[in-house]
Structure formats: C-alpha cells, structure tokens
ROZAFI-140933 format. One record per residue: residue number from 1; residue in one letter; x, y, z of N, C-alpha, C, CB in turn. Coordinates in steps of 0.2 Angstrom, whole numbers, plus 5000, padded with zeros to 4 digits. Glycine has a CB too. Example, Ala and Ser with C-alpha at 12.3 -4.5 7.8 and 13.67 -1.06 7.14 Angstrom:
BEGIN
SITE/1/A/5066/4972/5039/5062/4978/5039/5066/4984/5039/5057/4978/5045 .
SITE/2/S/5064/4989/5035/5068/4995/5036/5064/5000/5039/5070/4997/5029 .
//
This chain:
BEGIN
SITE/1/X/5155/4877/4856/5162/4880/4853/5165/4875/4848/5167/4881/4859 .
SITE/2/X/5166/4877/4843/5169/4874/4836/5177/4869/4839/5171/4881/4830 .
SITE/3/X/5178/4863/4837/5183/4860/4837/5189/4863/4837/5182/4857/4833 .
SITE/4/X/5195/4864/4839/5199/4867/4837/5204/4865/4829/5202/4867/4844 .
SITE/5/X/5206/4869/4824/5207/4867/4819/5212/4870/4817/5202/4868/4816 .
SITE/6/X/5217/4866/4816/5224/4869/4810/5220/4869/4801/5232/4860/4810 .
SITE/7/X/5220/4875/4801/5219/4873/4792/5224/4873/4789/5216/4878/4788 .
SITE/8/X/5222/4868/4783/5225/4866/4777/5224/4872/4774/5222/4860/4774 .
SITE/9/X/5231/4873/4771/5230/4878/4765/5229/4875/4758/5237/4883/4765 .
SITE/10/X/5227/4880/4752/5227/4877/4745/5231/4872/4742/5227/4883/4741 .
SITE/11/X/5238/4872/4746/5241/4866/4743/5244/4861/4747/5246/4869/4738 .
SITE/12/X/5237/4860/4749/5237/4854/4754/5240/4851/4759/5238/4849/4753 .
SITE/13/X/5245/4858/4763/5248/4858/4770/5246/4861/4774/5252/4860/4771 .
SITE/14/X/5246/4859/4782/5246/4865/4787/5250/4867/4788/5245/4864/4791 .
SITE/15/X/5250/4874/4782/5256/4878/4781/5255/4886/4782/5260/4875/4774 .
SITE/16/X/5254/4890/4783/5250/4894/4783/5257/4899/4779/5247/4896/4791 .
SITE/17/X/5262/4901/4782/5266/4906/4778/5275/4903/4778/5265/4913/4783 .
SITE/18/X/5279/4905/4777/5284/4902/4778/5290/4909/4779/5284/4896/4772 .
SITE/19/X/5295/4911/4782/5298/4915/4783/5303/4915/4778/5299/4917/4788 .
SITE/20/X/5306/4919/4774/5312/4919/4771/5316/4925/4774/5311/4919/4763 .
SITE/21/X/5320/4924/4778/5324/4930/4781/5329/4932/4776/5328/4927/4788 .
SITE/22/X/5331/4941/4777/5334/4943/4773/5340/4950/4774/5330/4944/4769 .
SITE/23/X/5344/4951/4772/5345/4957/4778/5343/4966/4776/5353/4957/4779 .
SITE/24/X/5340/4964/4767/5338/4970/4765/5332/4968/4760/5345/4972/4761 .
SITE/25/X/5327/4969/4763/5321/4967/4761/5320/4969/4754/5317/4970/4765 .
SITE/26/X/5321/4974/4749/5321/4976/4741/5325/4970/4738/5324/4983/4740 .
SITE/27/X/5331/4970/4744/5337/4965/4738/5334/4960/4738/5345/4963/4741 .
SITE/28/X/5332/4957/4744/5328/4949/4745/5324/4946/4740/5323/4949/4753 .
SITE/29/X/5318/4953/4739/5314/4952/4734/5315/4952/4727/5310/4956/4734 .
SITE/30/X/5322/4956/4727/5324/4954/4721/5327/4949/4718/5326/4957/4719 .
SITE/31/X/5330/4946/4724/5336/4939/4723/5328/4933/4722/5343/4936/4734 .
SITE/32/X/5323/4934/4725/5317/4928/4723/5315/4929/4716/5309/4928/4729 .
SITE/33/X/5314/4935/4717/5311/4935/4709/5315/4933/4703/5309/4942/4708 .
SITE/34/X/5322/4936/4705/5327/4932/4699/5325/4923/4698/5337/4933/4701 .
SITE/35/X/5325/4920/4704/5325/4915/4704/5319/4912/4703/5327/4914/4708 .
SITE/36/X/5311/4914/4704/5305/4912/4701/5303/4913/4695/5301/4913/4704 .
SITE/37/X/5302/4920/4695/5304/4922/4688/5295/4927/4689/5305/4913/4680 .
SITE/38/X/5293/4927/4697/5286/4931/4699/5287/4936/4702/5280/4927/4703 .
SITE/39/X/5285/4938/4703/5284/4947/4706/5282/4944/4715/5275/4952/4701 .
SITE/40/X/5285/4947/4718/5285/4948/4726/5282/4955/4726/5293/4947/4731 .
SITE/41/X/5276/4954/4730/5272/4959/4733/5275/4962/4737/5267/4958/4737 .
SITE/42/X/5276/4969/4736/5280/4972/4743/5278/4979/4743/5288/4972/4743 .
SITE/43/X/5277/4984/4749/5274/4989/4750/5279/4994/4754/5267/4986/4755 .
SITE/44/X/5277/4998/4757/5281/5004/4760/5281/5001/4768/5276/5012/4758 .
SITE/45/X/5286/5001/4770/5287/4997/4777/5281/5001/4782/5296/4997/4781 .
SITE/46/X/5279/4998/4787/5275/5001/4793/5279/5004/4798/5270/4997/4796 .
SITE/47/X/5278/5011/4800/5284/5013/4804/5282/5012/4811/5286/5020/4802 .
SITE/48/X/5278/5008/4813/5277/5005/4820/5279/4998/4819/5269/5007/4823 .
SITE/49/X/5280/4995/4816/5284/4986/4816/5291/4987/4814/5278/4981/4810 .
SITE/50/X/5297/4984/4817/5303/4984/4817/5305/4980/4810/5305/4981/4824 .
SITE/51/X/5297/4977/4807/5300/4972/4803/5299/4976/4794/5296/4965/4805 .
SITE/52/X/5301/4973/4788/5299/4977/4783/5297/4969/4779/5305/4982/4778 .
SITE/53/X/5291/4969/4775/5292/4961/4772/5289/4962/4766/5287/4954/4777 .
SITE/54/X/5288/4957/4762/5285/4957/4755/5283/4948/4756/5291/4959/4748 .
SITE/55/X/5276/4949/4752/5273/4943/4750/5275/4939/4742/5265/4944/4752 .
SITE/56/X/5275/4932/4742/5274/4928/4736/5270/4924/4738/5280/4924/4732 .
SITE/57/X/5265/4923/4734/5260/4918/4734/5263/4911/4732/5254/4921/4730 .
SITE/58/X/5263/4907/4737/5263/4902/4737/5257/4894/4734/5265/4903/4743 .
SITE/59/X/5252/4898/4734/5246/4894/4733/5240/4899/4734/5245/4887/4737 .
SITE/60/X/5233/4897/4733/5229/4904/4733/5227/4906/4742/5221/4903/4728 .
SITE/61/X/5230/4904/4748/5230/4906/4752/5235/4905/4756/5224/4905/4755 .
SITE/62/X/5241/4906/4752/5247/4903/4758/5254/4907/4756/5248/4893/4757 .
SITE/63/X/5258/4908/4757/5262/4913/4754/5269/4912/4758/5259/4921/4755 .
SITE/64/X/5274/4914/4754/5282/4916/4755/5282/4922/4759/5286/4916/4747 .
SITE/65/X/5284/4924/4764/5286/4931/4766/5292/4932/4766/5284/4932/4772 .
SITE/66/X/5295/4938/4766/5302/4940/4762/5304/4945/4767/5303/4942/4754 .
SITE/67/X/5306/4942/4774/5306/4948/4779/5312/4951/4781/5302/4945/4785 .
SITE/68/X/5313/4957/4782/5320/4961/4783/5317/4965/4789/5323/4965/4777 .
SITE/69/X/5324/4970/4791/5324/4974/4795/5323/4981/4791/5329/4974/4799 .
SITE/70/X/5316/4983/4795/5313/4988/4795/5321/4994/4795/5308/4988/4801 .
SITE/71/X/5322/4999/4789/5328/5003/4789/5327/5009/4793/5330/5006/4782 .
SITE/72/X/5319/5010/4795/5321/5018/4800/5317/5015/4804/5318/5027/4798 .
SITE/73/X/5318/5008/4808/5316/5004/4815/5323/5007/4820/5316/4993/4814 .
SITE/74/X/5323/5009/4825/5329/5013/4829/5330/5010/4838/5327/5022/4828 .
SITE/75/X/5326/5007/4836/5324/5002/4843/5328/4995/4844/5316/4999/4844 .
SITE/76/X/5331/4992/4850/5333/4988/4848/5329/4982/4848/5338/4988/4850 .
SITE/77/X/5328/4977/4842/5322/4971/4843/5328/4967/4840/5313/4971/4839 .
SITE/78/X/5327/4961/4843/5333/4954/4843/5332/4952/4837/5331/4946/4849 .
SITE/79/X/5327/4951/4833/5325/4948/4827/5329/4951/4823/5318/4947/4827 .
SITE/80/X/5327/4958/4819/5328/4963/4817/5337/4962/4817/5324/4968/4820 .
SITE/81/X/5338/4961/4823/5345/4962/4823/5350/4957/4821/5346/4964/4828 .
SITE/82/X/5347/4952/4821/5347/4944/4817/5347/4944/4812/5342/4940/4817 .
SITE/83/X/5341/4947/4808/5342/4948/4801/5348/4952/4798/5337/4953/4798 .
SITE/84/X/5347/4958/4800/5354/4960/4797/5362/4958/4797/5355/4966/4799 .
SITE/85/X/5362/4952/4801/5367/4948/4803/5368/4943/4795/5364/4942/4812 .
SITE/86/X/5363/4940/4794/5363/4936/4788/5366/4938/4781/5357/4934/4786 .
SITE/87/X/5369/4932/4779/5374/4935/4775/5371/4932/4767/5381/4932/4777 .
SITE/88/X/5365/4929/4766/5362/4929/4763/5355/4927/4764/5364/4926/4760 .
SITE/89/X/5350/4924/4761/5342/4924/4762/5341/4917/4766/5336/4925/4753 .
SITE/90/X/5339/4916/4769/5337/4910/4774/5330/4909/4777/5342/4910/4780 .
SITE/91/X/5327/4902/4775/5321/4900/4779/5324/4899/4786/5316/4893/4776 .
SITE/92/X/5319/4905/4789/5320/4905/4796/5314/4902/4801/5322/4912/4797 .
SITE/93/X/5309/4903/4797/5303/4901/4802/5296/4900/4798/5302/4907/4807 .
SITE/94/X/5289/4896/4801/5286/4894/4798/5281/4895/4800/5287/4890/4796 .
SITE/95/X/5273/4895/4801/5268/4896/4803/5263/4892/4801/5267/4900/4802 .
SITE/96/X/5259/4890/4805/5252/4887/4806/5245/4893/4808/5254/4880/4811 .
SITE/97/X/5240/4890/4805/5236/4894/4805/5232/4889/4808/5235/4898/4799 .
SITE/98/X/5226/4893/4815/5224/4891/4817/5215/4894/4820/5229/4890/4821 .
SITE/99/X/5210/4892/4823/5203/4893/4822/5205/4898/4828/5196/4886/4822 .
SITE/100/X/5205/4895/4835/5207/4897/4840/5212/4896/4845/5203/4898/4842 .
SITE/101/X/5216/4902/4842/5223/4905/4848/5222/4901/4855/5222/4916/4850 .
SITE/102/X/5219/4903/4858/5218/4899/4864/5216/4893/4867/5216/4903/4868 .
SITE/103/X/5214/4890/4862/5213/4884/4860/5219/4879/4862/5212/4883/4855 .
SITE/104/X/5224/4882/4854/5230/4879/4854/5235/4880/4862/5233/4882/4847 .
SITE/105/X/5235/4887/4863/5238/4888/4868/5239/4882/4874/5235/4894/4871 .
SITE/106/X/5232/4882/4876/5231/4878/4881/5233/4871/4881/5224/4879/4883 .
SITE/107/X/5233/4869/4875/5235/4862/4872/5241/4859/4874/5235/4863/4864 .
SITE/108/X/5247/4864/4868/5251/4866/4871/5254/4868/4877/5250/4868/4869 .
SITE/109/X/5253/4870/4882/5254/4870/4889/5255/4863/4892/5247/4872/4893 .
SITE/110/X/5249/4860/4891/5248/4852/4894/5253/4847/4892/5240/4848/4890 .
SITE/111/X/5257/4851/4885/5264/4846/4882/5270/4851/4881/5263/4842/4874 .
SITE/112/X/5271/4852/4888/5276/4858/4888/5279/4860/4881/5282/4855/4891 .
SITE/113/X/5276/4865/4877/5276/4866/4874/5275/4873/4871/5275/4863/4873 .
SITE/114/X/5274/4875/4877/5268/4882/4879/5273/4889/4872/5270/4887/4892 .
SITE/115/X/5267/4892/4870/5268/4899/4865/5273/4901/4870/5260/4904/4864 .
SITE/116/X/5277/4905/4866/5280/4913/4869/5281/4915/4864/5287/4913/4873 .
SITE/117/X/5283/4926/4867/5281/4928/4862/5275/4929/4861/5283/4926/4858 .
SITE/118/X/5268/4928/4864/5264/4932/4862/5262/4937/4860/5262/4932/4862 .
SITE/119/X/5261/4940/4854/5258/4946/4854/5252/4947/4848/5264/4951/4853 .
SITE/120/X/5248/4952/4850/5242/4954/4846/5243/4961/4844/5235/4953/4849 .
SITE/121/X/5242/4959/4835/5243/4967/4832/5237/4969/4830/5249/4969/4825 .
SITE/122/X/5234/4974/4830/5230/4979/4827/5224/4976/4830/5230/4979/4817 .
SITE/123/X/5221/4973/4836/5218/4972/4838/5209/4973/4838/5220/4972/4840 .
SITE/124/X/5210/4979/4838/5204/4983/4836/5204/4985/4829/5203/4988/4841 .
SITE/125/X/5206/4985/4824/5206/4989/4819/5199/4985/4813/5214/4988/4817 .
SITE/126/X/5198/4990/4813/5191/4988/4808/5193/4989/4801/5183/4993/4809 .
SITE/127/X/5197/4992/4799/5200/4994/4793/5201/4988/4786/5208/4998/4795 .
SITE/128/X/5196/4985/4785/5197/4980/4779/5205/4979/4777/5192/4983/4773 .
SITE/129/X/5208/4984/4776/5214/4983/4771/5222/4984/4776/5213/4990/4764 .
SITE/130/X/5219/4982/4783/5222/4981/4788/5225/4974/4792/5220/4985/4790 .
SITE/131/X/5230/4969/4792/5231/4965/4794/5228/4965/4803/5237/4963/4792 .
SITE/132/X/5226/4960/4806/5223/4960/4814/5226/4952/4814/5212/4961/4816 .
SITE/133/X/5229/4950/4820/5228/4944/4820/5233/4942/4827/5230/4941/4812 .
SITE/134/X/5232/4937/4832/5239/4935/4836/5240/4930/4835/5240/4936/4842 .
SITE/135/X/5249/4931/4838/5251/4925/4835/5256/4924/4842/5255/4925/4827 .
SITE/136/X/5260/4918/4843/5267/4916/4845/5268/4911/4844/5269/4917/4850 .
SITE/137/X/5275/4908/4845/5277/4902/4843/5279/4896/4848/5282/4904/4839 .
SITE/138/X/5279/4889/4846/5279/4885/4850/5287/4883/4852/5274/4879/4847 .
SITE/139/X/5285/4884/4861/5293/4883/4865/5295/4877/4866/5295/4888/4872 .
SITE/140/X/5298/4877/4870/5304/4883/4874/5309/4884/4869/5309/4880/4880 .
SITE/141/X/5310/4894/4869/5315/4893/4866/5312/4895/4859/5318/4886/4867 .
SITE/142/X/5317/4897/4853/5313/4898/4846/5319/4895/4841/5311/4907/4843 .
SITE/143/X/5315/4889/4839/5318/4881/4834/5315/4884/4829/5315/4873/4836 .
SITE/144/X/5319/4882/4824/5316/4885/4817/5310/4879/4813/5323/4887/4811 .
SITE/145/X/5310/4873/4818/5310/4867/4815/5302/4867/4818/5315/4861/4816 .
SITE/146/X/5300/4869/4824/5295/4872/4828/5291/4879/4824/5299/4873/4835 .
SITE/147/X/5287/4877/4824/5281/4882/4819/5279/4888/4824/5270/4878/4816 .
SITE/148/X/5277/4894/4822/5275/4898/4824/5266/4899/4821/5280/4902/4822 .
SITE/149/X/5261/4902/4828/5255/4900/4828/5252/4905/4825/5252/4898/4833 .
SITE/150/X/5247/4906/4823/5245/4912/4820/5237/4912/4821/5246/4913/4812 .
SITE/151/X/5232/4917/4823/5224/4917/4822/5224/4924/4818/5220/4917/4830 .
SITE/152/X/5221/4922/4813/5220/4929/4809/5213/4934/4809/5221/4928/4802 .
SITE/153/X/5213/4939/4812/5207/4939/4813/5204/4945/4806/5207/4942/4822 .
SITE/154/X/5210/4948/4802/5208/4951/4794/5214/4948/4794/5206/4959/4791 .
SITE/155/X/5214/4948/4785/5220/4945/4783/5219/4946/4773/5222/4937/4787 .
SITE/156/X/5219/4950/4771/5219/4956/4766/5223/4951/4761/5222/4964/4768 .
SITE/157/X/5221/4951/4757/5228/4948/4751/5226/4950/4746/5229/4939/4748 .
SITE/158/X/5232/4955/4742/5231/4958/4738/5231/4957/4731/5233/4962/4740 .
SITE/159/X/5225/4961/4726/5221/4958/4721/5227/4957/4715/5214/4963/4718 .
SITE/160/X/5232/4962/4716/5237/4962/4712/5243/4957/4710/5239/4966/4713 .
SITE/161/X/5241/4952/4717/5246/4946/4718/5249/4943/4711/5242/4940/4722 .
SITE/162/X/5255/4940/4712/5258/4936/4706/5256/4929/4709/5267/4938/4705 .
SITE/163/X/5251/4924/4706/5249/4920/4710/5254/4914/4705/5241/4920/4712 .
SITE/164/X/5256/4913/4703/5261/4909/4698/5264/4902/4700/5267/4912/4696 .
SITE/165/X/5263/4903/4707/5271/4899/4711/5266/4895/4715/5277/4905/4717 .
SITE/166/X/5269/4890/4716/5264/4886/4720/5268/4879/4724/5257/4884/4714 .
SITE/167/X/5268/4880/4732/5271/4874/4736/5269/4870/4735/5271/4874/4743 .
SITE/168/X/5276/4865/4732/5277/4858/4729/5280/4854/4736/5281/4859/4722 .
SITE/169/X/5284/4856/4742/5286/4851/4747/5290/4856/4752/5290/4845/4743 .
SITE/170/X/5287/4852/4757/5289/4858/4762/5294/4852/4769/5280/4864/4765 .
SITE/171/X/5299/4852/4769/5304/4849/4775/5307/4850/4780/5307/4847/4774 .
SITE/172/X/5309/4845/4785/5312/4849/4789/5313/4845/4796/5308/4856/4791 .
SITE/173/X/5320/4844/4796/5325/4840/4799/5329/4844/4804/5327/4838/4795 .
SITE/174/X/5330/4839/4809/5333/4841/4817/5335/4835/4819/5327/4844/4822 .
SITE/175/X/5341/4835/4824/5343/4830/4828/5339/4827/4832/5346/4831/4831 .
SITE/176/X/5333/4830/4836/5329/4827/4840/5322/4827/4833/5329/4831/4848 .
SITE/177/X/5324/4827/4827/5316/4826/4825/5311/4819/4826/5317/4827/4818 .
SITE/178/X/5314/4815/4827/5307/4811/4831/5304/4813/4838/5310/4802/4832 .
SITE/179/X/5308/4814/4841/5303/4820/4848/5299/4826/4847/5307/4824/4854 .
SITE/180/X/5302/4828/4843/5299/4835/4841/5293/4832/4836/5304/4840/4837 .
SITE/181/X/5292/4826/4832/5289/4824/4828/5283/4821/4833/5293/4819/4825 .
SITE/182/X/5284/4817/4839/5279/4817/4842/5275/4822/4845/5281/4813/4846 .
SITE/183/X/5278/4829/4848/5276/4835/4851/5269/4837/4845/5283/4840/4851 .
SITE/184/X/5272/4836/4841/5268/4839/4834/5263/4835/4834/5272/4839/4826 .
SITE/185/X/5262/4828/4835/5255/4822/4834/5252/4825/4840/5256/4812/4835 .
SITE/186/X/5254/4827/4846/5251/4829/4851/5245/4834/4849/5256/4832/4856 .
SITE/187/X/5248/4839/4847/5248/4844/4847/5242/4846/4840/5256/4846/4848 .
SITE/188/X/5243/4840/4835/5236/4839/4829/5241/4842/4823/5227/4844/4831 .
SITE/189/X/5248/4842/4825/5251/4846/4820/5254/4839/4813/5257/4851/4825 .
SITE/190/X/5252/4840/4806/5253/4834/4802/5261/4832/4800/5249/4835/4796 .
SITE/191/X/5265/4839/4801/5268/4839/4797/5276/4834/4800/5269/4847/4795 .
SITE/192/X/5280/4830/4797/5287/4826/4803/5292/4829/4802/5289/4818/4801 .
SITE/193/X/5297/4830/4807/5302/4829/4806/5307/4825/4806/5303/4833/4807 .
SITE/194/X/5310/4825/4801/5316/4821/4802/5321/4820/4803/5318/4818/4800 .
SITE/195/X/5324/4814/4806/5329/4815/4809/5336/4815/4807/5329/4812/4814 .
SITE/196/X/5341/4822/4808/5347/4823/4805/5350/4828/4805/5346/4822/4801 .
SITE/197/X/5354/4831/4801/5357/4838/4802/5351/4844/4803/5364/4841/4795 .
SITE/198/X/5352/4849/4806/5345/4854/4808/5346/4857/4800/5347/4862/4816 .
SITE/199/X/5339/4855/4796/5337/4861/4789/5331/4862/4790/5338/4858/4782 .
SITE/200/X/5328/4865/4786/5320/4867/4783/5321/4869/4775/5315/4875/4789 .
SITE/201/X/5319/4866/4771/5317/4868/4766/5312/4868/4760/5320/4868/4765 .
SITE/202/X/5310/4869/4757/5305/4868/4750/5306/4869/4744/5299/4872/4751 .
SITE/203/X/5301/4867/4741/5301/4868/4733/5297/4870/4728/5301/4864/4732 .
SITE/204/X/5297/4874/4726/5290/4878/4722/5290/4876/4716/5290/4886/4722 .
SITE/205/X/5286/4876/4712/5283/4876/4706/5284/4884/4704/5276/4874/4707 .
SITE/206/X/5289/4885/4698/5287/4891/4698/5288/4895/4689/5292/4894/4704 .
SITE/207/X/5285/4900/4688/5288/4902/4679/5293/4899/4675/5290/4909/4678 .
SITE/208/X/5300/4900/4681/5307/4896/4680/5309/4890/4680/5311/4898/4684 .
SITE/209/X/5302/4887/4682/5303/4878/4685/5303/4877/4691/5310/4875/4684 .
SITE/210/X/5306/4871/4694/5305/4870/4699/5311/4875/4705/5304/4863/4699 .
SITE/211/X/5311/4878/4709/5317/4879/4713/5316/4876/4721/5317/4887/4713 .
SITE/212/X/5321/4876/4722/5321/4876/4729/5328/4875/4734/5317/4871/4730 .
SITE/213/X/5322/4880/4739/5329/4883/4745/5327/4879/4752/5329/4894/4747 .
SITE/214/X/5336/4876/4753/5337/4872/4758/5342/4876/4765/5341/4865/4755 .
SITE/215/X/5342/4877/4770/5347/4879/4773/5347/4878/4782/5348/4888/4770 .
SITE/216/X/5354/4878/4787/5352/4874/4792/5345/4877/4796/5357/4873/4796 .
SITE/217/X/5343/4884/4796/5339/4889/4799/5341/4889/4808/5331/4887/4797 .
SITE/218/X/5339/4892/4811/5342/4893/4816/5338/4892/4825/5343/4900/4814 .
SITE/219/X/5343/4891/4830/5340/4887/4836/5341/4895/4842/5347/4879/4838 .
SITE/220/X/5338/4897/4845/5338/4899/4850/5333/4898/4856/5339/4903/4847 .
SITE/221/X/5339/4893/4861/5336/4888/4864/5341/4887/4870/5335/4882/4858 .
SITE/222/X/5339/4889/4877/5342/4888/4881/5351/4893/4880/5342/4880/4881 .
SITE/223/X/5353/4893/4887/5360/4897/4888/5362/4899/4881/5366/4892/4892 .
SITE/224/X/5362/4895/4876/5364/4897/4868/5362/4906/4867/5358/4892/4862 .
SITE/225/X/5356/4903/4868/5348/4911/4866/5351/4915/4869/5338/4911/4868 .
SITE/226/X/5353/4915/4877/5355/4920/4882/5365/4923/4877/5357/4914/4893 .
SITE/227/X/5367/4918/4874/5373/4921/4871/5371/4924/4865/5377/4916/4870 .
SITE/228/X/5368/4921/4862/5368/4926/4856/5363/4932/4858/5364/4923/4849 .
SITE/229/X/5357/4932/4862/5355/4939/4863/5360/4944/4864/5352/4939/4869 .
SITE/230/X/5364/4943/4870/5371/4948/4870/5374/4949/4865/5377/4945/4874 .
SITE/231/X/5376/4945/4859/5381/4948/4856/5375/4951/4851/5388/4942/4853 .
SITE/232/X/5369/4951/4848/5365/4954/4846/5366/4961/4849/5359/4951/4847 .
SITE/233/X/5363/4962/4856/5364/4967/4857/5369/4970/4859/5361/4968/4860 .
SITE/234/X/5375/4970/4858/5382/4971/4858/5382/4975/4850/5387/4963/4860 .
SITE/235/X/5379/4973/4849/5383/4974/4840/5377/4977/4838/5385/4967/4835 .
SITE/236/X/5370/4980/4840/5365/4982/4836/5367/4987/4834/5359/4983/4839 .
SITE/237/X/5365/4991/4828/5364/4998/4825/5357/4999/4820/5370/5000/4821 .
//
C-alpha cells in the first residue's frame, strides 16, 4: 500500500482549493473578477447539491472556489444558510488533498482530531466530465483555520480555464494557533498557524497585480455551533 500522501499543488502548497464564500454566486464571481481582472469558471448549478460554485484557477492544479447558495436548493442545509447570512465575500474554508481518505481518517482519530461530515459524491459515476471524490473536515467542530480533506477520485478541470492567477501566500491565524499548529505536524500537515486574532487569508498574482483577501472566517465549535445552528434554522428561507 502506497505511503499516505498530502499533495503539493503547482504552487508549492498543501493547498488543494480554498473556499471563497458568498451569498450570491454570479455577484461573487463578479466582485473577483473586477478585482483580478480573470474570468471565474462558472456553470449552471447542480440541482441535487444545495451548493452553486465557480472556479479560478489558482496555479495549474489548485483553484479559488466561489461558493453560494444553490437559488432553487429548498431544503434546509446549515451551510447554505450561512452563506446567505454574509454580507460580503469571505474565505471560509480550505482543503487539502490527499492519496487515501482513510488513511488520513485513521490518523486523525489517533490525535483527536477525527473527520466529520463525511460524505462521498458521485461515487460510482464513470462519466469523465463528472466530479467523484470524498471528503470531510478535520474536528471537533468546523474551524476555518482547520482544512477540510478531500480524495478525488475524477476531478475534471476545464480546458477553457482562465489560468492567469496564481497563489502567491496563503495564512492563517488563531488564538490557539500554536496547538492547532502542532495538530497539523501530527497529522503531516505543513502549513502553521499563528498565533493571534482568528483570520485566513492570501494573495494572488493576478492581470490587476497583486490582490489580496483577509477576513476573520468563521468557528463553529462546541455549544457556540449548537447556537448558531438554531438561529440558522430559525431564520432559513
């Protein structure tokens, strides 16, 4: 059985995607694109996922996602309902890409730190031009400063991409970031955080120059998570 392996992406992180939350996925793409000065990929939402996203390529395998709520999603899903909460675009979450899912899982376990949230989409799907892959994110709890895991099993990038943009630095700070900093050596993960007010942010290389978006991103984590779930679902439409 092969080593277990975080990959490096093209521009020399173990960074696999990075989430830009938004509450209106067209507008989002548009507010990046004013600011890069590249074209965000974006398709016709999937009416079985609550979510709507658009890609920028960040480096030749690594990308900006620009994720909103799905407009004819009618179910209530916490996330979704998060988004539309935001009152502007915000790095909310980040991903690492990994050889094998249950590799990491089990890893993870051993440093309390266990996935939740698992789920696998398109599992069986043979369709080339179809994403397959599972993922979930490292707990307790969902820290924005804490990566989310990904195994891709297709993972399609399309030819049309605006590939222009390319991740020049990627950070991310927390009160407890030296524990969480160790969690991450455990765990084979490179990236640190440091310690200070809760942010994540980066900085691209881009047509327009350089840009870059900083903001505190978000904790749901213990009795907190139990509060805001409620007022989420208190307030969904």
């Amino acid at each position: 059985m092969a080593e277990l392996e975080i990959y490096r992406r093209g521009h020399g992180l173990q960074l696999d995607h990075v989430g830009l939350g938004v509450p209106d996925t067209k507008a989002g793409a548009e507010w990046l694109e004013e600011r890069t000065g590249a074209r965000v990929h974006l398709t016709e939402p999937d009416p079985n996922q609550w979510y709507w996203s658009g890609a920028l390529p960040i480096g030749t395998d690594s990308f900006l996602e620009v994720i909103g709520p799905n407009p004819s999603w009618r179910r209530f899903q916490p996330f979704r309902s998060l988004l539309k909460t935001l009152k502007e675009p915000q790095l909310l979450f980040w991903y690492i890409a990994v050889n094998d899912f249950e590799a990491f899982r089990r890893l993870a376990d051993q440093q309390s730190a266990g996935l939740e949230r698992i789920e696998s989409v398109n599992p069986d799907s043979t369709d080339p031009s179809v994403h397959s892959f599972i993922r979930g994110y490292v707990g307790p709890g969902f820290l924005t400063q804490r990566p989310n895991v990904i195994q891709w099993r297709n993972r399609p990038f399309p030819v049309d991409a605006d590939t222009r943009c390319l991740l020049q630095d990627f950070r991310l700070q927390h009160p407890d970031g030296a524990k969480i900093t160790d969690t991450f050596h455990a765990l084979g993960i490179e990236t640190a955080v440091a310690v200070g007010e809760s942010s994540i942010g980066l900085t691209l290389d881009t047509p327009n120059g350089a840009v870059q978006l900083d903001n505190p991103g978000i904790s749901l984590v213990g009795v907190s998570a139990l509060i805001t779930m409620a007022r989420l679902w208190l307030t969904a439409r």
